[in-house]
C-alpha positions, 0 to 999 in steps of 0.5 A: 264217164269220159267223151272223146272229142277231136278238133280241127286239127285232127287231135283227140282230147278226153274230157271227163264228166263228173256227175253228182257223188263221184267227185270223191273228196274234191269240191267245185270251186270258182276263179277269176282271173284279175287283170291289170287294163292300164288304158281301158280305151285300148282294151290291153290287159296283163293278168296280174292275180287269181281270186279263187272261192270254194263254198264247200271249204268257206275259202277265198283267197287270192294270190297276185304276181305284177309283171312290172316290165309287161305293164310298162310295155303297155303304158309307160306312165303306168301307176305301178305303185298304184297297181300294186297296191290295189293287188295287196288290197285284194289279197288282204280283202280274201284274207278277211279279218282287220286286214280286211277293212269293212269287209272284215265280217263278211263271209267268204261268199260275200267277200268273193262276189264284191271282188268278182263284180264287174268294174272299170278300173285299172284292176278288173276281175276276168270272167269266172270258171269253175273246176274240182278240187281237194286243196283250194289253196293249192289250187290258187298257187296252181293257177297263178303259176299256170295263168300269171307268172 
């Protein structure tokens, strides 16, 4: 089933509706974009990352790209270093294991929730959207590429 909607500016989209087993052999999957806000007062952001959670396929993963000369253009005495290294901690945190510190036990859920809950650091998590997808790894490739770098 698909509807047909037209904007304001006289272009006509398709959105298609998908409804309970005709997804095929795609599975929902959930994404956040993470941002860097080197001055949470001015509330300026560059997306830095994507942390991507399918329930289906017990997969969290995360993929980062820091645009240094973007971040610099925002804060000159921004930690980059600092900055970097809290994107390595995520990727590591959804890679689970030894890497993943404490969060080493926790299930993909859990470990994709903690990322995702609000906070007010220089790395925030944005808000999170849903999509249908066959390779939730590649879907993290796609969206970085799409939404970051």
């Amino acid at each position: 089933m698909s509807e047909t909607h037209i904007h304001m500016a006289g272009h006509v989209t398709e959105r298609h509706i998908t409804r309970a087993g005709q997804g095929g052999d795609r599975d929902v999957f959930e994404y956040a974009l993470l941002r860097v806000v080197p001055r949470v007062e001015r509330g300026e952001c560059i997306n830095a990352g994507v942390v991507v959670y399918c329930r289906a396929r017990a997969y969290v993963g995360a993929r980062t790209h820091l645009d240094e000369a973007r971040l610099l253009a925002l804060d000159p005495a921004a930690d980059v270093a600092g900055v970097r290294a809290a994107l390595g901690a995520i990727e590591r945190h959804c890679a689970g294991g030894e890497a993943a510190g404490q969060a080493a036990g926790d299930d993909a859920g859990r470990r994709y929730r903690w990322l995702i809950a609000p906070r007010s650091t220089i790395v925030q998590p944005g808000p999170v959207h849903t999509g249908l997808t066959t390779d939730p790894a590649a879907e993290t490739e796609r969206l970085l590429d799409l939404l970051v770098r």
